[in-house]
C-alpha positions as CSV (number, residue, x, y, z in Angstrom):
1,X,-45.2,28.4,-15.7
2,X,-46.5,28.7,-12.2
3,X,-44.2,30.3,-10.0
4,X,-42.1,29.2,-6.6
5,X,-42.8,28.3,-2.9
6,X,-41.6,24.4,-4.0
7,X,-42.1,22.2,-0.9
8,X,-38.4,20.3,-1.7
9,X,-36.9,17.6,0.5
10,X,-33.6,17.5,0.4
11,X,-31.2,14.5,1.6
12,X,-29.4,17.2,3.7
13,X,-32.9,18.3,5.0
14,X,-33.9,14.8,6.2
15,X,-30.8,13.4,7.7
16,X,-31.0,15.4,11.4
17,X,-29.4,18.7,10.5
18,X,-29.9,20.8,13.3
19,X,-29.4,24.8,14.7
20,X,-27.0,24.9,11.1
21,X,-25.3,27.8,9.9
22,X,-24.0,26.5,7.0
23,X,-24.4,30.2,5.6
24,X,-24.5,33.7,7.6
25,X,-28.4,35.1,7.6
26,X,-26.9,38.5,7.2
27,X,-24.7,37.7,4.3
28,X,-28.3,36.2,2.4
29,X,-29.8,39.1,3.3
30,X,-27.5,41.5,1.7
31,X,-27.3,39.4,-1.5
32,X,-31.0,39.5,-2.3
33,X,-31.6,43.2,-1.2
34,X,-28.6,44.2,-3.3
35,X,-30.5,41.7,-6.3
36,X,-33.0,44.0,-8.2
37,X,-34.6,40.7,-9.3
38,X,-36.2,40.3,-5.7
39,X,-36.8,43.6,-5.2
40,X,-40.7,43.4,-5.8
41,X,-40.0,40.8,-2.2
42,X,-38.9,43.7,-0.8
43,X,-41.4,47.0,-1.0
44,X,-44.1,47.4,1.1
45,X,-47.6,45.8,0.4
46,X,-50.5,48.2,0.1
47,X,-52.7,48.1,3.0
48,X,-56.2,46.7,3.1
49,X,-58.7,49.4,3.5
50,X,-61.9,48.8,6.0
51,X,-64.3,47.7,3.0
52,X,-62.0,44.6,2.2
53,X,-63.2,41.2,3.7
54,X,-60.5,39.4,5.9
55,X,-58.3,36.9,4.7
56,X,-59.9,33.4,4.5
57,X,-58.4,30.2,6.5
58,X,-57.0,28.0,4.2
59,X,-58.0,24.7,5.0
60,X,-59.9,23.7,2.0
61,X,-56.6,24.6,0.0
62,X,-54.7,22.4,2.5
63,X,-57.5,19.6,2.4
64,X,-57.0,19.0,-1.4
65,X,-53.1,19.3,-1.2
66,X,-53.1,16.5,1.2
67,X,-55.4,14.7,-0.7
68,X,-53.5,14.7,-4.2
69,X,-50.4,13.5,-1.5
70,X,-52.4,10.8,0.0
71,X,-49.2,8.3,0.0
72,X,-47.8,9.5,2.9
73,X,-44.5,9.7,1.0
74,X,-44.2,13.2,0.5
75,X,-43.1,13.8,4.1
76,X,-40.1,11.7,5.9
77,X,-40.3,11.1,9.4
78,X,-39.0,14.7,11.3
79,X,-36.1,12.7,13.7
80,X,-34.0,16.2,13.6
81,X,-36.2,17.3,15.8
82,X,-35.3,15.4,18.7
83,X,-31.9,17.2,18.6
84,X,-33.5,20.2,17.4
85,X,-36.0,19.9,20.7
86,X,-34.4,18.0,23.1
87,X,-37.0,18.9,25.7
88,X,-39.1,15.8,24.5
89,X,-36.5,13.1,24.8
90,X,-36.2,15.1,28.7
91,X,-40.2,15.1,29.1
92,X,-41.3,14.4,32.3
93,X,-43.2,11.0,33.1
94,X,-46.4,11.6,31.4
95,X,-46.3,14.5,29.5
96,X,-49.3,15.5,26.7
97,X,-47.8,16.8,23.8
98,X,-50.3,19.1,21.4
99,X,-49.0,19.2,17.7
100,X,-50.7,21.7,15.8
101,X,-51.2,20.7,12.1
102,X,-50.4,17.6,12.2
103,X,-50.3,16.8,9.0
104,X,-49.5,13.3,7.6
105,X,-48.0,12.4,11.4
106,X,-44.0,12.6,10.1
107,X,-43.4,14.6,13.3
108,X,-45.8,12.8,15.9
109,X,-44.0,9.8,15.0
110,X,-41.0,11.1,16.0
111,X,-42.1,12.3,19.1
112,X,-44.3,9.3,20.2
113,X,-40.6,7.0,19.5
114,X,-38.4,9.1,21.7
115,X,-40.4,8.5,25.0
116,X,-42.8,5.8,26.0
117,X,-44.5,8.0,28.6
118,X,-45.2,10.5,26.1
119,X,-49.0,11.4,24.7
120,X,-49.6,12.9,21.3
121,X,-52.8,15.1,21.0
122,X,-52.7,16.1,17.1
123,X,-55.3,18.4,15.3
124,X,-55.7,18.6,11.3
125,X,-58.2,20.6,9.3
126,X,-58.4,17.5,7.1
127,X,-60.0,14.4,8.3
128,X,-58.5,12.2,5.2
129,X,-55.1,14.0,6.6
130,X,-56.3,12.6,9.9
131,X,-57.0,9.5,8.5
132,X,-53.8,9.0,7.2
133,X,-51.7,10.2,9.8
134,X,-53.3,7.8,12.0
135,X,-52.8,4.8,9.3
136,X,-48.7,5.9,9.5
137,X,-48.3,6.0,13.6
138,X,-49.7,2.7,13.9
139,X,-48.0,1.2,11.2
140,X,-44.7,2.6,11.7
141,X,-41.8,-0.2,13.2
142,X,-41.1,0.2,16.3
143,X,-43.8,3.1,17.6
144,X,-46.2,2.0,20.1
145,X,-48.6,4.1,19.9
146,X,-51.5,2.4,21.7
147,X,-53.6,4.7,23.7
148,X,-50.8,7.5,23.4
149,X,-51.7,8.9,19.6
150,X,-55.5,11.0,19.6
151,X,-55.7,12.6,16.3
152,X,-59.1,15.0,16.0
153,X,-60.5,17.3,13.6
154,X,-59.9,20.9,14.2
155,X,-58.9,24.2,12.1
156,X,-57.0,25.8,14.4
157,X,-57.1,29.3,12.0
158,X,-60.8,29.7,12.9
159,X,-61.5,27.0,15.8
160,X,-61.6,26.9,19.5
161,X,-60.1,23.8,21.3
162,X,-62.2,21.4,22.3
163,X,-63.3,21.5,26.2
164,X,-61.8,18.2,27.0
165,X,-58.6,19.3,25.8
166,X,-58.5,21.8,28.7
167,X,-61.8,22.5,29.8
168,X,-62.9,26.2,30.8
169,X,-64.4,24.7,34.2
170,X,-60.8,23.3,34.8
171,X,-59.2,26.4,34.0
172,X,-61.6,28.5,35.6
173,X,-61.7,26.2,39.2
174,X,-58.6,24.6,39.4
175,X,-60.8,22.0,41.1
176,X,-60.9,18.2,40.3
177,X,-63.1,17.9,37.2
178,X,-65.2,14.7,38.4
179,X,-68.6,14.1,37.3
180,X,-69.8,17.3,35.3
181,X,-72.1,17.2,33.2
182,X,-71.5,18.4,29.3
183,X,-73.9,19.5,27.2
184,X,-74.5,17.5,23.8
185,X,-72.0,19.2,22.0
186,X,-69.6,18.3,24.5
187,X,-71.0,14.6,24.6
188,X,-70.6,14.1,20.9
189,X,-66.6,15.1,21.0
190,X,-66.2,12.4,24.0
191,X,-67.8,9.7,21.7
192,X,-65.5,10.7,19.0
193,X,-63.0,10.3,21.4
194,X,-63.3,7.5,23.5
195,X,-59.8,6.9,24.7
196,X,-58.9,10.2,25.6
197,X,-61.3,10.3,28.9
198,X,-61.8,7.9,31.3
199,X,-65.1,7.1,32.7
200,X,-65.7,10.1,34.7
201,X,-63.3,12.5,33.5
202,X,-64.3,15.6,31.5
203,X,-60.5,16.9,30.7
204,X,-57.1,15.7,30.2
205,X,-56.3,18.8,32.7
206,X,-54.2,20.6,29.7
207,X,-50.9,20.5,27.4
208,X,-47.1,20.2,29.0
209,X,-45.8,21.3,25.4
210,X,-47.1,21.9,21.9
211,X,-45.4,22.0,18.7
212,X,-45.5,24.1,15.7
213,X,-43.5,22.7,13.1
214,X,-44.4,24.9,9.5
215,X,-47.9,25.4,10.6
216,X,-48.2,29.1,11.4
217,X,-47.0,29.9,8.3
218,X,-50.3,28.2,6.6
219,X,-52.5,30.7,8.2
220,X,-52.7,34.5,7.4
221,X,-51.0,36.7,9.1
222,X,-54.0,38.5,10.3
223,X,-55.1,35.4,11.9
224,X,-52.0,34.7,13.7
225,X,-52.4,35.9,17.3
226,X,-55.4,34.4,17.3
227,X,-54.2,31.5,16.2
228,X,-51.5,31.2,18.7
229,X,-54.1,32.8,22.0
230,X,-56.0,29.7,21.4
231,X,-52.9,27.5,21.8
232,X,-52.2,29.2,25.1
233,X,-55.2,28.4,26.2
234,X,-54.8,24.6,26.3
235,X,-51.1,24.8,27.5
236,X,-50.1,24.3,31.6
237,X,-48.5,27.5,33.4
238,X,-44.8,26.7,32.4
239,X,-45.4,24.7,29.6
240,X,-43.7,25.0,26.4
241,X,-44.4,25.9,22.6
242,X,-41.8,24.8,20.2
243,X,-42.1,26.2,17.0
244,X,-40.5,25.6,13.5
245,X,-41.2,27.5,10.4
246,X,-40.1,29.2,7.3
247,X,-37.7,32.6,7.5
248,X,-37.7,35.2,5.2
249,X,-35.5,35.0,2.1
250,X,-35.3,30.9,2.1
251,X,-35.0,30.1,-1.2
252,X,-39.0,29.1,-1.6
253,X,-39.8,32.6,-0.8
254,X,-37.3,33.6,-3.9
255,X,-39.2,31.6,-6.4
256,X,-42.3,33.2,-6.0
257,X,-43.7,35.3,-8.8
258,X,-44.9,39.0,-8.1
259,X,-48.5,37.9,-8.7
260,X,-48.1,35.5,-6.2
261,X,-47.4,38.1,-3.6
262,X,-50.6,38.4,-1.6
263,X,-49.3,40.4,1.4
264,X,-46.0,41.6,2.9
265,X,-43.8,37.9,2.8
266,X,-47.6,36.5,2.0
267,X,-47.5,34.2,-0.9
268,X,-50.1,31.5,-2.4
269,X,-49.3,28.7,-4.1
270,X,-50.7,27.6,-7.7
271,X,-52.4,25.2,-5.2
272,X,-54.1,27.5,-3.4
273,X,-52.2,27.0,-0.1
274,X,-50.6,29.8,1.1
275,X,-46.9,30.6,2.7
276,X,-45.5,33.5,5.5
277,X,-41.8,34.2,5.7
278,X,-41.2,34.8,9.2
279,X,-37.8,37.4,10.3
280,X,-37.3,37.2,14.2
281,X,-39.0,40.1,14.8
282,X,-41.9,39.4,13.5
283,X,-42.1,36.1,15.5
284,X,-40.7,37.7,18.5
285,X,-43.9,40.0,18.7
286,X,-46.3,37.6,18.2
287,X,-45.5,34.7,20.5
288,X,-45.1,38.5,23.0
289,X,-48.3,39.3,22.1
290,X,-49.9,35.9,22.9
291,X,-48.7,35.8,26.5
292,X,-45.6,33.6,25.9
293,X,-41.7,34.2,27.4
294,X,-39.1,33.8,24.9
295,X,-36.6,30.8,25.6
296,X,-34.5,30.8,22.4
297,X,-34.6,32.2,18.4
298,X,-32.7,32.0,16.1
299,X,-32.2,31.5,12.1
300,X,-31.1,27.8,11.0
301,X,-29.4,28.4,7.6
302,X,-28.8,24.9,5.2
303,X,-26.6,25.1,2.6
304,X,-27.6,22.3,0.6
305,X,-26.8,21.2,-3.7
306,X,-29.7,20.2,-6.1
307,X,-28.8,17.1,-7.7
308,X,-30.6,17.9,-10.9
309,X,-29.2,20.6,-11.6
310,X,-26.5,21.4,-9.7
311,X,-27.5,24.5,-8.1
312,X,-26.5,25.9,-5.0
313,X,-30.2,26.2,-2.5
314,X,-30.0,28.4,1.0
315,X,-32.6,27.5,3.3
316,X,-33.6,29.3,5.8
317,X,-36.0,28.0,8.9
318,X,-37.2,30.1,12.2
319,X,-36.3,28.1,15.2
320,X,-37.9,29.0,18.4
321,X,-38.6,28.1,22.3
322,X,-41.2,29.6,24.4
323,X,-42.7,29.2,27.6
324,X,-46.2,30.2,29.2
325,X,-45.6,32.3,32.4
326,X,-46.3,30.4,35.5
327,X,-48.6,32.9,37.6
């Protein structure tokens, strides 16, 4: 039987639990280091010598998981984070919105029904993803999302934004970007796009605040800062980056079989799709390393009962707040 690293949605996960500590972090910690049935979680992973290839992005792993979950049912609509985040419901009157990883669209529409005058920009490395999340915004009661939801192809592991995100003119200038002239690259993306840009605009002029919610832990460690650098790039001086993912020793992590260990709190799925297990440090240094000022961090610990079988589940998530400097 194939081992852990379920993706389990729990009642108690859905309904708006929010910075929980049902459980102390500490107390989980000293439970499974003092359990030598996790202790292969625990010992250091030997390091890659200079001849081994990097770690590949994982999108075509990702593509065919969203694929065989092409209902849209396996994700609920993510309204915790609006009290998890409660800088979007206090957005200011047109703010652009990034979310990385999109994914079916259970947080955009979240986000796109808590403020009219809010913009959802939201890259996938799966255009039936894409596709899909598109088909759920639209039809979902009670979100207008006319001219406010631009879904576009992009793996963000391996990719460069597009220049009409945040172009490097713009960035570079600071002047009005009227009337330049893109090259056919550039001229292809704006005909994908044909509501993003007015007639003679080559830019949105960049991102007030972009989310990460369990996207970073999709992509190899090793391509993490880069991975995060390139959403820095797109993102206004004082914007914000607010980020969601899996903490080490949630109980996914737990279930994971020794051959499934592929790096230090690196996992793959018998899917293919892989899983990091983010501690505060480790997140701490990265978003430092990217150029970003840390707001707020912190373990959210669920205590939650399987109603199959009646076990007792710890969930762990990484909550986080970050800000790009403004100078």
């Amino acid at each position: 039987m194939d081992g852990g690293g379920e993706r389990e949605s729990t009642k108690h996960e859905v309904e708006a639990e929010y910075h929980c500590h049902d459980f102390d972090w500490e107390d989980l910690r000293a439970d499974v280091e003092a359990n030598p049935s996790f202790s292969y979680h625990l010992c250091p992973f030997p390091t890659t010598t200079t001849t081994d290839s990097p770690p590949a992005p994982q999108s075509e792993a990702w593509k065919s998981f969203h694929r065989r979950h092409a209902s849209g049912k396996f994700f609920k609509e993510r309204r915790y984070l609006l009290k998890e985040f409660p800088e979007l419901l206090n957005s200011k009157e047109c703010a652009k919105v990034l979310e990385v990883g999109c994914g079916n669209g259970s947080t955009a529409v979240s986000i796109l029904r808590c403020s009219p005058s809010i913009t959802v920009y939201a890259c996938d490395c799966s255009e039936d993803t894409l596709q899909k999340a598109n088909e759920i915004v639209f039809n979902t009661q009670g979100v207008d999302a006319k001219d406010r939801f631009h879904p576009f192809l992009l793996d963000v592991s391996k990719e460069a934004f597009p220049d009409w995100l945040f172009c490097n003119w713009c960035q570079s200038s600071g002047a009005k970007a009227v009337g330049l002239s893109l090259d056919s690259g550039h001229h292809n993306i704006r005909n994908e796009q044909p509501i993003v840009l007015k007639e003679n605009q080559c830019c949105i002029h960049g991102i007030d605040v972009i989310t990460m919610i369990f996207t970073l832990s999709a992509i190899p460690y090793d391509l993490m800062l880069a991975t995060l650098r390139r959403c820095v790039s797109v993102l206004k001086p004082g914007g914000l980056v607010l980020f969601r993912d899996y903490g080490i020793y949630d109980m996914t992590m737990l279930r994971f079989l020794p051959h499934q260990r592929v790096g230090f709190r690196e996992y793959i799925r018998a899917d293919g799709t892989f899983s990091y297990y983010f501690s505060l440090d480790t997140v701490r240094e990265l978003f430092d390393a990217a150029g970003l000022l840390e707001l707020e961090l912190e373990y959210c610990c669920v205590r939650s009962v399987n109603r199959k079988n009646g076990k007792n589940m710890r969930r762990v998530w990484v909550h986080g707040k970050f800000q790009k400097p403004t100078s």
